[in-house]
N, C-alpha and C positions, 0 to 999 in steps of 0.2 A: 416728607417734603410735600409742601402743597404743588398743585397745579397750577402752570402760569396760565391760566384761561386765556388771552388775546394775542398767546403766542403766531408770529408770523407763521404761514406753510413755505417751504422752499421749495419750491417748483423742482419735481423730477429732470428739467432739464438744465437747472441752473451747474454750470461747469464747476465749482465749489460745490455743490451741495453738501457732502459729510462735513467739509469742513466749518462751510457753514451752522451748520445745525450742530456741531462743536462750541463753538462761538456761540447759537444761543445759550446751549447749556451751561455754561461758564459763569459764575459768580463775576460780579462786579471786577475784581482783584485782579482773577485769571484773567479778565478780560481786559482790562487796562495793561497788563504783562505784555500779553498776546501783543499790542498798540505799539507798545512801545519796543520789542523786539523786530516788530515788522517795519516801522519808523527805520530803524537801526537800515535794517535791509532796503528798504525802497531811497533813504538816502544815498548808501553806497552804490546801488544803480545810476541816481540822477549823477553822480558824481563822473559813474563810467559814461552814460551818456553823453556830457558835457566834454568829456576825451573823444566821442565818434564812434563808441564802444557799444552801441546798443543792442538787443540781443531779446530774442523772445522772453526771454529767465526776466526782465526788465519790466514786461508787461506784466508779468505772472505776480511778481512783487507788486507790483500796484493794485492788480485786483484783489490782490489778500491782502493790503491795511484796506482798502475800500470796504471790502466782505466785512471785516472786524469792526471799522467805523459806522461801519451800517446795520449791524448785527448790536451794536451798543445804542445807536439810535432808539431801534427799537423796544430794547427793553428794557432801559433805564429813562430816556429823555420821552419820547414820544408820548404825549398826554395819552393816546387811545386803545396804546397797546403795551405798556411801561409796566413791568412786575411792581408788586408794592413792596415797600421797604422791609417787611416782613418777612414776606416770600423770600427775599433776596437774601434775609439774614439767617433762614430756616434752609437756605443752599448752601452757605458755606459751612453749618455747623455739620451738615450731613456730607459734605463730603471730606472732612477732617475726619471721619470717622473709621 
């Protein structure tokens, strides 16, 4: 597998950290998975909140589709730090493997 050279660092004290750094390793796929599994989950909060239900677990869900949307940002969308298509395709064959 190449190296994605403009990979972001995650700051030791970011409260995600492993997760994050999960999320950048993650193929395109897994990561769109990940998006939409957390979607699932941060909907089902705003829905408890809208009852008066609110609850730390609420917050926590939102910073993990946040972490995941921001974690896609930069290595698919971001011009400056965006794996190339290549890269990206030499990840998923390697970890089918």
């Amino acid at each position: 597998m190449s190296e994605w050279k403009k990979r972001p660092k995650v700051p030791e004290s970011h409260p995600f950290r492993e997760i994050y750094n999960d999320f950048l390793d993650s193929s395109r796929e897994e990561l769109l998975e990940w998006i939409d599994e957390l979607k699932k989950d941060r909907n089902e909060a705003l829905e408890e909140k809208k009852k008066g239900k609110r609850t730390y677990d609420h917050f926590i869900k939102q910073r993990m589709i946040d972490t995941a949307i921001e974690a896609y940002y930069w290595k698919f969308l971001n011009k400056e730090t965006k794996i190339n298509e290549e890269d990206d395709k030499n990840m998923d064959s390697n970890q089918c493997q």
